[in-house]
C-alpha positions as YAML, in Angstrom:
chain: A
units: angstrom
residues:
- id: 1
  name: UNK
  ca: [-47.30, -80.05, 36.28]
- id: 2
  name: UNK
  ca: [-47.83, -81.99, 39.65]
- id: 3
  name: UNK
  ca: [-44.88, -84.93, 40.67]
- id: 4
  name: UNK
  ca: [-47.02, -87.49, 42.40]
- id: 5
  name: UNK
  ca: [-45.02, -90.04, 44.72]
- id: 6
  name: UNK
  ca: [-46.53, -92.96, 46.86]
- id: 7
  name: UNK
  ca: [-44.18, -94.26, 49.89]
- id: 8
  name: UNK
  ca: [-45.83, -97.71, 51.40]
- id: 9
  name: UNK
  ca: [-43.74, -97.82, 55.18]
- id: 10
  name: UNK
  ca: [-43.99, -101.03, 57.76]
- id: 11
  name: UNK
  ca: [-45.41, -98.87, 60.47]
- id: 12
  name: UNK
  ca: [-48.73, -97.54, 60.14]
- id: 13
  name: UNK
  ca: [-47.66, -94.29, 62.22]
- id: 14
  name: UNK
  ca: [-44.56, -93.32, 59.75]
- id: 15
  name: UNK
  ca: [-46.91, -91.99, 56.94]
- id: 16
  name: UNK
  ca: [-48.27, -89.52, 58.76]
- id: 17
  name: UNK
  ca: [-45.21, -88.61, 60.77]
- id: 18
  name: UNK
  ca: [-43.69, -88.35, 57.33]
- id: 19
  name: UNK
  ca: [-46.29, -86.26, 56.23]
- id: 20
  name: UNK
  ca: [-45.95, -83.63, 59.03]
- id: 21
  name: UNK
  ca: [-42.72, -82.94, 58.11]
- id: 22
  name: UNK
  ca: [-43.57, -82.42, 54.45]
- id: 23
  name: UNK
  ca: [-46.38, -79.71, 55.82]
- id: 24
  name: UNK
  ca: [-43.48, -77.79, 57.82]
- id: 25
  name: UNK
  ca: [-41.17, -77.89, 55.36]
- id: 26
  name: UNK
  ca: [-43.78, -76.42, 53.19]
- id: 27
  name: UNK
  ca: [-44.01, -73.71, 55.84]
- id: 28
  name: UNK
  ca: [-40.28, -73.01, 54.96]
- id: 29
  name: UNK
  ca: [-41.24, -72.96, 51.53]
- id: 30
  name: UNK
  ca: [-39.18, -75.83, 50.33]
- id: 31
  name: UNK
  ca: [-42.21, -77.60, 49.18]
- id: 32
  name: UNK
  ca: [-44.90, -77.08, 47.57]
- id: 33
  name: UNK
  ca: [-47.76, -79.15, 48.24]
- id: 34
  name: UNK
  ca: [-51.04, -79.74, 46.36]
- id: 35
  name: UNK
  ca: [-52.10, -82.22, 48.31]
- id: 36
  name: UNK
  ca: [-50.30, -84.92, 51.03]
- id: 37
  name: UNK
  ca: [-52.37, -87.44, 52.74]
- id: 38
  name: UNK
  ca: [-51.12, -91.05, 54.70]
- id: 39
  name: UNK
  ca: [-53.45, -93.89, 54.05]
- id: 40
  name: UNK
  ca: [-53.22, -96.70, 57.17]
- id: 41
  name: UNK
  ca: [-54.31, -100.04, 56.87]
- id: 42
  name: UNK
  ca: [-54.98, -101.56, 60.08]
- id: 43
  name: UNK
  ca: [-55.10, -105.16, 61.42]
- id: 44
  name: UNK
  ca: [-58.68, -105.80, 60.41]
- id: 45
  name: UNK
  ca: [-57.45, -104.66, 56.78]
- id: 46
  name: UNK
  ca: [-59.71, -101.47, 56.99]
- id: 47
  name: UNK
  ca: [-58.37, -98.48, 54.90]
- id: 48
  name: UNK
  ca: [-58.57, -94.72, 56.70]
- id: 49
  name: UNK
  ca: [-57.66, -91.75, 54.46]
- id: 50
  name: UNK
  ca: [-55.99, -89.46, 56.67]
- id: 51
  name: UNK
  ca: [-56.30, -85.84, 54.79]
- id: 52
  name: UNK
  ca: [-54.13, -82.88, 54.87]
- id: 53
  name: UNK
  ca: [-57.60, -81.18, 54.81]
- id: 54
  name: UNK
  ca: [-61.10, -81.47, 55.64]
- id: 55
  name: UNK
  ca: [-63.05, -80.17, 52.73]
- id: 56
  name: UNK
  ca: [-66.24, -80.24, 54.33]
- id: 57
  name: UNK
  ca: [-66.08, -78.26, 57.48]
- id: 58
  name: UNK
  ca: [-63.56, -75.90, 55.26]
- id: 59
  name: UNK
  ca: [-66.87, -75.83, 52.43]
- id: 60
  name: UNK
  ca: [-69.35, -75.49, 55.38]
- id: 61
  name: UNK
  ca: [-67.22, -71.99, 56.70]
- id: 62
  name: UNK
  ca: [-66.75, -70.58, 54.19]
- id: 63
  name: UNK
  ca: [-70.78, -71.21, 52.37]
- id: 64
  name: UNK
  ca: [-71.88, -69.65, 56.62]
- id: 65
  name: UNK
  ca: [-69.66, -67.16, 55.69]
- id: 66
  name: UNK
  ca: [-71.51, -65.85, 52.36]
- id: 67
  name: UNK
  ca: [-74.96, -67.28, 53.59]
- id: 68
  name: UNK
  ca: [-74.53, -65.22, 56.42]
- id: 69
  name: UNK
  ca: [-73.32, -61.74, 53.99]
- id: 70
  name: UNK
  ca: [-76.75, -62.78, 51.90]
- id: 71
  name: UNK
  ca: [-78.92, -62.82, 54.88]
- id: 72
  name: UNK
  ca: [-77.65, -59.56, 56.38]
- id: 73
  name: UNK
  ca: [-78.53, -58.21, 52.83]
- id: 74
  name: UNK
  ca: [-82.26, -59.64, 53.15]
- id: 75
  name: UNK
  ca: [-82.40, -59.20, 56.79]
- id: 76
  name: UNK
  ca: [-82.32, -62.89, 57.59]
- id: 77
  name: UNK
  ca: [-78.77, -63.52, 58.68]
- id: 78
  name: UNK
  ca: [-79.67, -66.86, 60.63]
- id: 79
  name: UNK
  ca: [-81.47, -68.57, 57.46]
- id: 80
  name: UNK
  ca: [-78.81, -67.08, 55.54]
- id: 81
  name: UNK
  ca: [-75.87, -68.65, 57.91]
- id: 82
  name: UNK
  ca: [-77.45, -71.76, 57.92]
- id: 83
  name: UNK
  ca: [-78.79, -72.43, 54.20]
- id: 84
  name: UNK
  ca: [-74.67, -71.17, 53.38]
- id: 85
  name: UNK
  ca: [-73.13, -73.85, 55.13]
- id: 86
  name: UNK
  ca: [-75.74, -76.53, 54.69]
- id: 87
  name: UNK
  ca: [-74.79, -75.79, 50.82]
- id: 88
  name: UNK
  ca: [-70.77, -75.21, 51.30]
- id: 89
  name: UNK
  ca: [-70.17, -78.18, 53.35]
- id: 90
  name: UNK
  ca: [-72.39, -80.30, 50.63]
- id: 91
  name: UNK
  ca: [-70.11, -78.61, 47.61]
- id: 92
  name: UNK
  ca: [-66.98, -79.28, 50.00]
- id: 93
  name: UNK
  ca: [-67.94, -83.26, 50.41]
- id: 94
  name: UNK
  ca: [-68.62, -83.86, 46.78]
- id: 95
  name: UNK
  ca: [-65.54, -81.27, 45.80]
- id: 96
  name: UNK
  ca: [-62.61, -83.96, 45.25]
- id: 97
  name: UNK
  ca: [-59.17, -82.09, 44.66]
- id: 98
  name: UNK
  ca: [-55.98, -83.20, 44.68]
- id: 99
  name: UNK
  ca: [-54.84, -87.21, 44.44]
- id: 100
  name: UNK
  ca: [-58.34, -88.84, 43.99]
- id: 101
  name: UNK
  ca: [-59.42, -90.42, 46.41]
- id: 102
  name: UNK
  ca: [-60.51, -94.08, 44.73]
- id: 103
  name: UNK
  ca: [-56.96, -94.51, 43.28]
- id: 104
  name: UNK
  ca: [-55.63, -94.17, 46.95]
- id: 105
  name: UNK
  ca: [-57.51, -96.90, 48.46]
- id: 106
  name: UNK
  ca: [-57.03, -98.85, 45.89]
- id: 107
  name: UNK
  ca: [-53.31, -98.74, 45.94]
- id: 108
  name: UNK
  ca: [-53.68, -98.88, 49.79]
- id: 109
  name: UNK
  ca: [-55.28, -102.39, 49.29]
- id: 110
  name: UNK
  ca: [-52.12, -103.49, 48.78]
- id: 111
  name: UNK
  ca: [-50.40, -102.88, 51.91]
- id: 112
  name: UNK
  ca: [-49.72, -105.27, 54.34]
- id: 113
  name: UNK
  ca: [-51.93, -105.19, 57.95]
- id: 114
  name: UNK
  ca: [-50.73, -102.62, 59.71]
- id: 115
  name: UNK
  ca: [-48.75, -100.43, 57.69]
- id: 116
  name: UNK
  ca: [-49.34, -97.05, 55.93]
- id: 117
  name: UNK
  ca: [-48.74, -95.18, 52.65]
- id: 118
  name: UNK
  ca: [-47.93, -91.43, 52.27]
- id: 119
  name: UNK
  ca: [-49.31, -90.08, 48.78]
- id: 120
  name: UNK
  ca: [-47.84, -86.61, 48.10]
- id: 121
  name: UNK
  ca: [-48.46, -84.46, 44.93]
- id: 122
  name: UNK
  ca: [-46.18, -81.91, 45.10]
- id: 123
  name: UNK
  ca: [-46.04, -78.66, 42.74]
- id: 124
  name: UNK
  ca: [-42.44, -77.40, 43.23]
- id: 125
  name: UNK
  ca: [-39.56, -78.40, 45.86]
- id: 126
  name: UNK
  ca: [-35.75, -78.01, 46.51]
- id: 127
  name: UNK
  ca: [-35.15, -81.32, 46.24]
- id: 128
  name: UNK
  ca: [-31.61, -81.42, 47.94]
- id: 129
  name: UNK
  ca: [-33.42, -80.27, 50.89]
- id: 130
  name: UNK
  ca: [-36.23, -81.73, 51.20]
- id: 131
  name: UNK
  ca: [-34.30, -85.44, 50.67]
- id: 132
  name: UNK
  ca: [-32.68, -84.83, 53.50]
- id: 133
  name: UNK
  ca: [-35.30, -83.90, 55.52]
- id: 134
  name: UNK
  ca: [-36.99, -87.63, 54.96]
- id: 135
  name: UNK
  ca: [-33.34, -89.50, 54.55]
- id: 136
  name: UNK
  ca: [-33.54, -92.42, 56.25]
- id: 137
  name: UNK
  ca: [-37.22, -92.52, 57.33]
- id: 138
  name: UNK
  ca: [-37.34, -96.08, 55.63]
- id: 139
  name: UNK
  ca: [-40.20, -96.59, 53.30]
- id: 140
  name: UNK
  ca: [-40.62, -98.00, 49.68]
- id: 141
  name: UNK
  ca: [-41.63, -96.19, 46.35]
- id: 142
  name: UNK
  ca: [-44.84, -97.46, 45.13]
- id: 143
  name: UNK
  ca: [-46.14, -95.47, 42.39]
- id: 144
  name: UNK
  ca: [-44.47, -92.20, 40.90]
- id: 145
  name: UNK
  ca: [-44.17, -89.68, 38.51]
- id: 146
  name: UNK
  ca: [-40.21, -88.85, 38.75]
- id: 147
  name: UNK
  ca: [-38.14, -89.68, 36.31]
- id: 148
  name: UNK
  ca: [-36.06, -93.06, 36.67]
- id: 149
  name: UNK
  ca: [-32.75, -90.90, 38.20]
- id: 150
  name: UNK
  ca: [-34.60, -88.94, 40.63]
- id: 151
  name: UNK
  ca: [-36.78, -92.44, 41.74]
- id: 152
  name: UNK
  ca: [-33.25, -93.83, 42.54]
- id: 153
  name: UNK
  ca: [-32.15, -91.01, 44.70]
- id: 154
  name: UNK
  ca: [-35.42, -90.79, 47.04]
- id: 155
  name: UNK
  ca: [-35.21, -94.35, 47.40]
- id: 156
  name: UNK
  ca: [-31.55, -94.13, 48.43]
- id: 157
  name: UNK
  ca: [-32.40, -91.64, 50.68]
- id: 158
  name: UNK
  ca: [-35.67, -93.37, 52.66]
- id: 159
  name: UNK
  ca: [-33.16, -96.20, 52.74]
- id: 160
  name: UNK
  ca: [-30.02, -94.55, 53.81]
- id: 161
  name: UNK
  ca: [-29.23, -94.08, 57.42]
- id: 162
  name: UNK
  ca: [-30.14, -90.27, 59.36]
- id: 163
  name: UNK
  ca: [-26.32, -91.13, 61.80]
...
């Protein structure tokens, strides 16, 4: 079972600089991420998604991929290549995994101009490490899925200082 966690910060750069960190320590394999994406609300009050990854161009590779296997097979590679991604990058837009999108612009509604949100849903971690990786990066918790203990020691960590 997934841990979801929803950080609102003051700046609407943090998120995603928040975010990156999260991806490398998944690298490390401290983390496991199912999906991690910053939401920024900018002055106009205009939401952008920013996701961990683009399920469109990643559906419209891999469909050229087996449209293009299919056409060599019926000697039409080029129809093949092009009807595969045409149909994988359709599958990839309407292909929602991960935090649903809706329920993070909603929430993201909420911010202040000029300010972002990191949502994270995160598989597995080593939780000692990984808090203090984002200690003191600032931040509040919106919306989780920890219990009320392990709320109260992220949020002492975002708040505590990195000196």
């Amino acid at each position: 079972m997934s841990t979801l966690v929803v950080i609102a910060y003051n700046d609407p750069h943090k998120a995603e600089e928040v975010r990156l960190t999260l991806v490398k320590l998944q690298r490390d394999y401290l983390i496991d991420l199912e999906d991690a994406v910053a939401a920024v609300k900018d002055s106009d009050g205009k939401i952008k998604l920013h996701q961990a990854v683009n399920l469109t161009a990643a559906g419209a590779i891999s469909g050229g991929f087996w449209g293009s296997l299919i056409g060599l097979i019926f000697l039409n590679p080029l129809l093949g290549l092009a009807m595969g991604a045409a149909a994988g990058a359709a599958s990839g837009a309407l292909g929602d995994v991960g935090i649903n999108d809706q329920f993070m612009k909603d929430l993201a509604t909420t911010l202040t101009p000029n300010s972002s949100a990191l949502f994270v849903l995160v598989r597995s971690s080593t939780p000692d490490k990984v808090l203090e990786e984002v200690k003191g990066t600032g931040g509040t918790i919106l919306k989780t899925s920890l219990s009320h203990d392990d709320e109260a020691k992220l949020q002492a960590a975002l708040d505590e200082s990195k000196g």
